[in-house]
Phi, psi and omega in degrees: 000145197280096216218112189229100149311127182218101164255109202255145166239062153324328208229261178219348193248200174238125160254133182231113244262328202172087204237170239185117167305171188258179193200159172314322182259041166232128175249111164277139202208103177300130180216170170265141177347311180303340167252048212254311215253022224241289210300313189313303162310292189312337208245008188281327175271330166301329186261013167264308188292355215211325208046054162224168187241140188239128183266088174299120191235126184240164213171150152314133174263010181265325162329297182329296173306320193304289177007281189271005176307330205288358192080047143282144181265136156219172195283308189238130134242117148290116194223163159246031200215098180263336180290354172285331206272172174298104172348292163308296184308321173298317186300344174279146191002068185229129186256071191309111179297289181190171191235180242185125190207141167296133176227144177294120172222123233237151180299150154327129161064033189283144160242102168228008176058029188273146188214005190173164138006298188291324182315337156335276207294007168280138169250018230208328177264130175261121211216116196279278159091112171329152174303182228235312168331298188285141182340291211291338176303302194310289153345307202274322164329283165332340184313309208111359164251162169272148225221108165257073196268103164307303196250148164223130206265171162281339175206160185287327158314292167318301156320305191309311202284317158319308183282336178251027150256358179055033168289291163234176182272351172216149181229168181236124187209173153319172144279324184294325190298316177292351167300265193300356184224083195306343195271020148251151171227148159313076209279060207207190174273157188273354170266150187314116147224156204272159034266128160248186214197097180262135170303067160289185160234124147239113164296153184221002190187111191326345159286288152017281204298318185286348176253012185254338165276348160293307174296353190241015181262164160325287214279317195293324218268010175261309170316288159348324178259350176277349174271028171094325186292146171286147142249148139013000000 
């Protein structure tokens, strides 16, 4: 049977929807927020082929990382911040899974006349933006604009969840996030541009190791491209 931990931090706490001691067929695995609606698809079939139950803890990946420097055990962490781990721990088995780029976005049926970059840089706008800590934060420095950001969220989840309460009028978010989410659109160019954001994987464990190959295969890395993510 099928037994999946979803400790999620959308916000500011942890919730925890359903977790499972651990056992030889349980595979533990960290992974970033940002791979909430992706990772699932990917991993359903490895856990039919394999008979096992994978336990998911999803999160801002520089938390994550605090974690596992402090010694949590885990199998897989999937992160877009690999520079959060500890030197040595980064040095273990690692892979780039596939990458990811930021874009502007705004609710459905915004009339706020928003159309580009400079539109940050509005004071006339309530403009949502990841903390400055985290990938998408880090990323949204880089546009190269100046960014008059009411809130700055702990995670690209968070962002998501303002705009599609309409709560502000524009954010900085994924692309894969404007996918997966119909009450928002895309404010950006229609081809991928950086600043991006790469996915690693580091194994900590030949489970670890069997599911970073699994993620690296033909069929996963296609999924991957049908949620939008650049691959490799």
């Amino acid at each position: 049977m099928k037994k999946l931990c979803l400790l999620l931090a959308p916000l500011l706490g942890w919730m925890c929807i359903s977790c499972t001691s651990h056992s030889e067929k349980e595979i533990s695995i960290f992974a970033a927020s940002s791979l909430i609606e992706v990772l699932p698809a990917l991993l359903e079939t490895y856990e039919a082929k394999t008979d096992t139950d994978i336990n998911v803890v999803y999160g801002g990946s520089n938390h994550l990382a605090a974690q596992i420097n402090d010694g949590a055990p885990i199998d897989l962490f999937l992160t877009a911040d690999v520079e959060a781990l500890s030197p040595d721990i980064a040095e273990e088995s690692d892979f780039v899974l596939a990458s990811n780029y930021i874009v502007l976005a705004t609710p459905m049926g915004s009339e706020k006349n928003i159309s580009g970059t400079m539109d940050l840089s509005r004071t006339d706008l309530s403009i949502a933006v990841c903390a400055q800590e985290v990938p998408c934060g880090k990323a949204a420095e880089s546009i190269g604009v100046s960014i008059a950001a009411d809130t700055y969220e702990p995670s690209v989840r968070a962002v998501m969840s303002r705009l599609t309460l309409g709560e502000v009028d524009l954010g900085v978010v994924y692309a894969t996030d404007v996918i997966s989410e119909p009450k928002i659109i895309s404010i950006w160019p229609d081809s991928p541009q950086c600043p991006c954001v790469d996915y690693h994987g580091i194994a900590f464990t030949p489970k670890g190791e069997d599911i970073s190959q699994h993620l690296s295969e033909g069929t996963a890395q296609a999924v991957f491209t049908e949620y939008g993510f650049l691959t490799p």
